[in-house]
C-alpha positions as CSV (number, residue, x, y, z in Angstrom):
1,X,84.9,73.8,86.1
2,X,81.7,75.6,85.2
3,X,80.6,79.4,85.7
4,X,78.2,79.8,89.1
5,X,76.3,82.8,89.7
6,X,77.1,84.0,93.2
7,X,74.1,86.5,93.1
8,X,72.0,84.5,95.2
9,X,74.5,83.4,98.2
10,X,73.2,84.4,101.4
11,X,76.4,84.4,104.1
12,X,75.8,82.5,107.3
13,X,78.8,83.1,109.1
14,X,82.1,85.4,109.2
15,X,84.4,86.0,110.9
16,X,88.1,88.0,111.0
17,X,90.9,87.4,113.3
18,X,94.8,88.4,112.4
19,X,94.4,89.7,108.5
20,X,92.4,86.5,107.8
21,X,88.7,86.5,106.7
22,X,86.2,83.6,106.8
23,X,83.3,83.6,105.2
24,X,80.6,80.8,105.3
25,X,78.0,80.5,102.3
26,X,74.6,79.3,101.3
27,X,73.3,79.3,97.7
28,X,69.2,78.3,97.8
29,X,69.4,77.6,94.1
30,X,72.2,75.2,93.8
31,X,71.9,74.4,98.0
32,X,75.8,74.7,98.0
33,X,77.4,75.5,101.0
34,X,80.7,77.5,100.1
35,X,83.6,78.5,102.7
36,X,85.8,81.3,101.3
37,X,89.3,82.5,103.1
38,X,90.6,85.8,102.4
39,X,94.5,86.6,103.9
40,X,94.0,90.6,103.7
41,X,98.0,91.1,104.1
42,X,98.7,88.4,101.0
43,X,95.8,89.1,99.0
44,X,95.3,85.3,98.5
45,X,92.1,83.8,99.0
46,X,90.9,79.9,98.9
47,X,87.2,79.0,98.0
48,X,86.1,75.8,98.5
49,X,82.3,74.1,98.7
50,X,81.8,71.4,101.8
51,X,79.7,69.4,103.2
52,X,76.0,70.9,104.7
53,X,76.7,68.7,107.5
54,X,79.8,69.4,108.1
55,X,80.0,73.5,107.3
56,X,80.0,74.9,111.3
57,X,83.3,72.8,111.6
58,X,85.0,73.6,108.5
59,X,84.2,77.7,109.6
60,X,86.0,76.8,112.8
61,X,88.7,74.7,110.9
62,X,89.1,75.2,107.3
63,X,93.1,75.1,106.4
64,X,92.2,71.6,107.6
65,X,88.9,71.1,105.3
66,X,91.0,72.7,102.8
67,X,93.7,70.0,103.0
68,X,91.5,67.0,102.8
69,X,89.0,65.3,100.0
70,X,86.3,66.9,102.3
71,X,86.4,70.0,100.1
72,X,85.4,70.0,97.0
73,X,85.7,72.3,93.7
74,X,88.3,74.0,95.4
75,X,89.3,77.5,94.4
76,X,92.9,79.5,95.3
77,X,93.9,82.8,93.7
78,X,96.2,85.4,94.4
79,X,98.7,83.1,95.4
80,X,102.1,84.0,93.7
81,X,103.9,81.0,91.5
82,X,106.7,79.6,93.3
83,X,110.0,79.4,90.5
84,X,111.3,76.8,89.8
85,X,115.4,76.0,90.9
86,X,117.0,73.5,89.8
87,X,120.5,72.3,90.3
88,X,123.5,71.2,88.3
89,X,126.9,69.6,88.7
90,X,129.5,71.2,86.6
């Protein structure tokens, strides 16, 4: 994945409801539109780029953007690793 400078993202939309922050992007340089989730309480957030046309509906829906090929170069941090258990017969 290569380095972007964020410097020039203008933010079209947010919004915050229950701990959770979404924030809608537009880089002029690049003409990337980003969508970024923050969970305030967890710390973890989830960056993902998506479609121009389809950006007002991914900022309405995007655990479901998230969860499809519809998002691309996506971007999670913050979230804890999950160990590992494994079981045995003795």
């Amino acid at each position: 994945m290569t380095a972007t400078n964020f410097t020039h993202r203008r933010e079209l939309a947010h919004r915050t409801a229950d701990g959770i922050e979404i924030s809608l992007f537009w880089s002029k340089p690049s003409t990337r539109v980003t969508l970024a989730v923050l969970d305030t309480r967890s710390d973890e957030t989830l960056e993902f780029d998506v479609d121009g046309s389809a950006a007002l509906d991914a900022f309405n829906h995007p655990y479901a953007y998230a969860a499809t090929g519809a998002a691309r170069n996506l971007v999670v941090t913050g979230v804890p690793a999950i160990p590992a258990t494994v079981a045995t017969d003795l």
